[in-house]
C-alpha positions as CSV (number, residue, x, y, z in Angstrom):
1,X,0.0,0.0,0.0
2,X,1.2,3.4,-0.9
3,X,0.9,6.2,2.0
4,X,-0.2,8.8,0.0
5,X,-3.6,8.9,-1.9
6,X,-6.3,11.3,-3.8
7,X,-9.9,11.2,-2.6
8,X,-12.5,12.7,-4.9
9,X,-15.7,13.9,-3.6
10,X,-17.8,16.2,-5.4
11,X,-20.5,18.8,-4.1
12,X,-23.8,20.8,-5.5
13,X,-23.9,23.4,-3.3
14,X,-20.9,25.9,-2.8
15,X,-21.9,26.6,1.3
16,X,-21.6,23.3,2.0
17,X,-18.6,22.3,-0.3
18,X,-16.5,25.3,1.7
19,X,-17.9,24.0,5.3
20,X,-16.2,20.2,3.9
21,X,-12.9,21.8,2.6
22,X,-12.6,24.2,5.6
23,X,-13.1,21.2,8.1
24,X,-10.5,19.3,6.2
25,X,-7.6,21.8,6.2
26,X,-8.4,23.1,9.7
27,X,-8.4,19.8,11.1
28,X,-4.6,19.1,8.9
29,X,-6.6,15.4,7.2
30,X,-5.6,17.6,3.9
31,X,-2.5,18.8,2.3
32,X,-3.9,20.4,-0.5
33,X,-7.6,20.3,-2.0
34,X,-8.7,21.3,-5.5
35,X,-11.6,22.2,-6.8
36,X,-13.1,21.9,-10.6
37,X,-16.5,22.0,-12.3
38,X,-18.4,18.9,-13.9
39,X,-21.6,18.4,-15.1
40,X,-22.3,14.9,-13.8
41,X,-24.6,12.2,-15.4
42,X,-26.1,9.2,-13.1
43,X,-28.7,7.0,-12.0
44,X,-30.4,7.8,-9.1
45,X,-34.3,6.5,-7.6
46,X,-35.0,4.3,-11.1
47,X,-34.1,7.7,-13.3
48,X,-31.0,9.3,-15.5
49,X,-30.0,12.6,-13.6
50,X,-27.9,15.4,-14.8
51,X,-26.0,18.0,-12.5
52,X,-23.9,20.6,-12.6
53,X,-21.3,19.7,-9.7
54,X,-18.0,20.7,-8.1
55,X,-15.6,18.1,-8.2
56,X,-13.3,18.1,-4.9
57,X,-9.5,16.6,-4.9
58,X,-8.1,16.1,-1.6
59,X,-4.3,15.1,-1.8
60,X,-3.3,13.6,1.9
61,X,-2.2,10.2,3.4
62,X,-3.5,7.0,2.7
63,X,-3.8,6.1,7.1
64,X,-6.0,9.5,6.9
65,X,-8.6,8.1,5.1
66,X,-11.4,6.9,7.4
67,X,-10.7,10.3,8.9
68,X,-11.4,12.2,5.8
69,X,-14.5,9.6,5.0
70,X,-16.2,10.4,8.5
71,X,-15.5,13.7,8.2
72,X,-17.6,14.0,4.5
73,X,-20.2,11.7,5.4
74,X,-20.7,14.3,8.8
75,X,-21.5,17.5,6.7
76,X,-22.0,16.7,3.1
77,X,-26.0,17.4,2.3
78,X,-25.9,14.2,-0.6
79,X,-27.8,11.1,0.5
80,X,-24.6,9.1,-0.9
81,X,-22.0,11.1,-1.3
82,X,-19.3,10.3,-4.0
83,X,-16.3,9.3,-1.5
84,X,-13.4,7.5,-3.6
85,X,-9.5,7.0,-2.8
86,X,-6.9,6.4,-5.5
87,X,-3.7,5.5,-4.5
88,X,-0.8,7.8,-5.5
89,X,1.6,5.4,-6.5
90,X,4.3,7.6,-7.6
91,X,5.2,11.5,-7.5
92,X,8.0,14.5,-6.6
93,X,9.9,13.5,-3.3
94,X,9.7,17.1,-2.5
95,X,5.8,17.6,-3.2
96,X,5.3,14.1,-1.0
97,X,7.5,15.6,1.6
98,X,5.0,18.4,1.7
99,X,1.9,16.2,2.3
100,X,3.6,14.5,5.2
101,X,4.3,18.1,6.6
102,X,1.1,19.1,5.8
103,X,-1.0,16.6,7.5
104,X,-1.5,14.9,10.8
């Protein structure tokens, strides 16, 4: 297992996307978080759904996880929110030397 990782949440409204992204950095579970926009397409209740959505990266350890996890399904407004780590397998000594300082 790798001890760095990506989680990717994504949000519909900007109040509580900030409330989830200030949590995370206050409470150091985050290095670095990135926000984009998507226009999401998915099955939800027996019907095809379209949404304009912010997509959230969250860069931080892999051991942080269940941390970050709790913390999302606390304050995110979503039924089932979108919560998905990817393993960062590779990357910049110096940038991965910044997560560690970064986080808990």
């Amino acid at each position: 297992m790798t001890d760095y990782c990506v989680i990717v949440t994504t949000f519909s409204d900007d109040e509580n996307g900030q409330i989830i992204i200030n949590a995370l950095l206050e409470q150091r579970l985050a290095a670095c978080i990135q926000v984009m926009p998507i226009k999401s397409y998915y099955h939800w209740k027996q019907k095809i759904n379209c949404d304009q959505e912010q997509q959230i990266i969250i860069k931080t350890k892999t051991k942080l996880f269940e941390q970050v996890k709790a913390l999302i399904e606390q304050y995110h407004r979503y039924e089932t929110p979108e919560i998905i780590q990817l393993p960062i397998t590779n990357g910049s000594v110096d940038y991965l030397s910044w997560i560690d300082q970064s986080c808990v």
